[in-house]
C-alpha positions in Angstrom: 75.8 111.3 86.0 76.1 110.5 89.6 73.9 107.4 89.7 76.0 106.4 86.6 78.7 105.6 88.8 77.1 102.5 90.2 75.7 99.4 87.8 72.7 96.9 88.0 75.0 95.0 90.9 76.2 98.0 92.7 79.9 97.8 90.7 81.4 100.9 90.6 81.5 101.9 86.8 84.8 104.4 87.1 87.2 103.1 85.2 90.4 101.8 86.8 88.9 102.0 90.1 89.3 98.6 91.0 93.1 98.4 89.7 95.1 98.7 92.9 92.2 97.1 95.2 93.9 94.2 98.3 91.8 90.7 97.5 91.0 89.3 100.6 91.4 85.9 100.8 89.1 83.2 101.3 90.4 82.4 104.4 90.3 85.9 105.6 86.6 86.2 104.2 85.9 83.0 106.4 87.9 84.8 109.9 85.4 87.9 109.1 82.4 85.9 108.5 82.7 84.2 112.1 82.0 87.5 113.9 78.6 87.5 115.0 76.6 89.2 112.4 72.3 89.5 112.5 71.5 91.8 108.9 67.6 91.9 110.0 69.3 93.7 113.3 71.5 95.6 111.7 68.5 96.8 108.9 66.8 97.4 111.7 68.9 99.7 113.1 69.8 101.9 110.2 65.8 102.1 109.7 65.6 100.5 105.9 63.7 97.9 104.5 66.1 96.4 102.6 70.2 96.6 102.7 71.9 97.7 99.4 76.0 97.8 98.1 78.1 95.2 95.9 76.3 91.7 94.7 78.6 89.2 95.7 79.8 90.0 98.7 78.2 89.8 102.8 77.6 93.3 104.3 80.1 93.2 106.5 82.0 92.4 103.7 80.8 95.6 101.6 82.2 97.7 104.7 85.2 95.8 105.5 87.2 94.6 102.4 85.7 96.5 99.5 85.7 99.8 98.2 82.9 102.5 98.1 81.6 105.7 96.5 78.8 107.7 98.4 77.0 110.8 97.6 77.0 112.5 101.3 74.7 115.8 99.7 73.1 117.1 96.6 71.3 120.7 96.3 70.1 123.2 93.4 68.1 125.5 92.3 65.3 127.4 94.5 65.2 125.8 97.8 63.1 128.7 99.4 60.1 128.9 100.9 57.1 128.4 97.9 57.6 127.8 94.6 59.7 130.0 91.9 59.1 129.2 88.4 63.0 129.3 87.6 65.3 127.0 85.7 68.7 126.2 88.2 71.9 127.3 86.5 74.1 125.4 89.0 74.1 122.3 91.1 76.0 121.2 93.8 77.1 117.3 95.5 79.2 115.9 97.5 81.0 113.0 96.9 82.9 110.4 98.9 84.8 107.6 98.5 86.0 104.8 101.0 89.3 103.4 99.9 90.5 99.9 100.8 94.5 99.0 101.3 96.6 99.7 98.3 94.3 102.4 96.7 95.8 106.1 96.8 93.0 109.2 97.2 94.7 111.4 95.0 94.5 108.9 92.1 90.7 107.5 92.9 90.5 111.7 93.0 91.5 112.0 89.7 89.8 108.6 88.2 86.5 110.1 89.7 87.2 113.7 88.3 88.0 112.6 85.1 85.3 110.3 84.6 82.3 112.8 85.1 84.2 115.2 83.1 84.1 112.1 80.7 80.6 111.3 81.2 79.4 114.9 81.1 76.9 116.4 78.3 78.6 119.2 76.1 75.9 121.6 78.0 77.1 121.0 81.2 80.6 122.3 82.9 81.8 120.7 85.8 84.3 122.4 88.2 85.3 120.0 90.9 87.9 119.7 93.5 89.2 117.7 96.7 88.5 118.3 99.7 91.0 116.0 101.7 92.1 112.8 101.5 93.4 110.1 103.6 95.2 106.5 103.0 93.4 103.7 104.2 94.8 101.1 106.7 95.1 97.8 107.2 96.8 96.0 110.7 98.6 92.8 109.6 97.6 90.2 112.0 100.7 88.5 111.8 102.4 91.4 113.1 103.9 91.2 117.1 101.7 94.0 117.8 98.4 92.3 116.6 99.5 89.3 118.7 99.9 91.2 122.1 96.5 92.6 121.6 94.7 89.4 121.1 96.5 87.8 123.6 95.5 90.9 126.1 92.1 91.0 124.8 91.5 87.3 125.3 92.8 87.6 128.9 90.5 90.1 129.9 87.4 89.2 127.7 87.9 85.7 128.3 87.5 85.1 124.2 89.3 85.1 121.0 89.3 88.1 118.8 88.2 87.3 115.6 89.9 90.2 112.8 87.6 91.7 110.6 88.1 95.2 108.6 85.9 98.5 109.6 85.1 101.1 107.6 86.4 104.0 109.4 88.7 107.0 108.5 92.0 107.0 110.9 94.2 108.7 107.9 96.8 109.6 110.6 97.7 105.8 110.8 99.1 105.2 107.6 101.1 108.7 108.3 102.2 106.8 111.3 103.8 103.9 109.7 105.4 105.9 106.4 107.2 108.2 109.0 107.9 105.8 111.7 108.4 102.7 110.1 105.9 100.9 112.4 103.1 98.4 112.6 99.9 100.1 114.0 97.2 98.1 116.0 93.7 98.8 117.0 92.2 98.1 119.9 89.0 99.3 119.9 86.6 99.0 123.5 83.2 100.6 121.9 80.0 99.0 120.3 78.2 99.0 117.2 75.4 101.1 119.1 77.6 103.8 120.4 76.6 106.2 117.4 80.0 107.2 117.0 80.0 111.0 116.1 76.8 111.6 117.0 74.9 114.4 119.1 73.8 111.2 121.6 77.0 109.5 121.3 77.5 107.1 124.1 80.7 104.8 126.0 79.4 102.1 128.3 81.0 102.1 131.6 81.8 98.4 131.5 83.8 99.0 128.4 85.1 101.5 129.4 86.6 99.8 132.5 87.4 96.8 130.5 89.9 98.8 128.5 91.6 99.9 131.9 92.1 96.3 132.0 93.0 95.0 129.1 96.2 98.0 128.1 97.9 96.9 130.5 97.8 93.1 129.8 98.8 94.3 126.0 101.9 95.8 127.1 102.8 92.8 129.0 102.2 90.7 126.4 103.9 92.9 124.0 106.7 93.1 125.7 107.3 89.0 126.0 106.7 88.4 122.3 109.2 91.6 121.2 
């Protein structure tokens, strides 16, 4: 059922899921793919032989502008030490799902509920609920905000920021506008290779003194273009 949800090109087979996803433009897709990018590298890194996710698009692409569905866990039966001769009664997963703007958890929640209750064989009962949910995010780089921190990064890194969408979860930031009525920008100072969350997670000094820098400079700018 769970590999189900995923076809021969790595489309998500959930009915509706798609509905409410943010096309990207082409010219965004062209400001993305002008970020320095090596997929050997980055393959590499992760320790696989071969990158996977949606035909049709780049990997940043697949992490930036388009939606996902991941299986964080799966366990069942007799995990013990040895072997049982036993037939599992129950079976357990996690399941995940990256939104992109426009997309609402509690409905991609429901799509995903509904489908494996769809899907599943008249042997089988499924009881499944959320865990939490947050609303994805996107800056608008027309926005003043998004301006200033160019501008401010550009002074102090002595080149222009290119935009390109991430992948993480900051659900607090679409909390921020709704309730406050305001743009929010990111200015992020870390690398790639920082292992973010990790037990060796790591903040170069040099970035970190850069950002000491570069705030200032954003407030400035913000200030002159407000």
């Amino acid at each position: 059922m769970i590999a189900s949800l995923h076809d021969e090109n790595n489309h998500i087979t959930i009915p509706g899921f798609y509905d409410d996803v943010a096309i990207a433009t082409e010219e965004e897709r062209k400001l993305m793919a002008m970020a320095p990018f090596d997929e050997k590298e980055y393959a590499d890194d992760l320790g696989v032989k071969e990158l996977w996710g949606e035909k049709g698009y780049s990997t940043n692409e697949r992490t930036g502008i388009r939606p996902t569905i991941e299986l964080n866990g799966i366990w069942g039966g007799y995990t013990g030490e040895g072997a049982k001769t036993v037939l599992p009664g129950k079976a357990f997963a996690k399941i995940s799902a990256r939104l992109v703007p426009n997309q609402s958890s509690d409905k991609i929640t429901e799509l995903l509920i509904n489908h494996l209750q769809k899907i599943a064989p008249p042997y089988i009962t499924i009881k499944a609920s959320l865990h939490h949910g947050g609303e994805p995010y996107m800056t608008p780089i027309d926005s003043t905000a998004y301006k200033a921190a160019a501008k401010a990064m550009e002074t102090t890194f002595g080149k222009t920021p290119i935009p390109v969408r991430g992948g993480g979860s900051i659900p607090i930031c679409a909390l921020f506008e709704k309730e406050l009525g305001i743009k929010i920008v990111f200015m992020g100072f870390g690398l790639d290779s920082d292992n973010l969350h990790s037990p060796n997670e790591k903040f170069n000094l040099d970035n970190f003194y850069k950002g000491i820098e570069t705030i200032p400079y954003f407030h400035k700018c913000f200030a002159e273009m407000s």
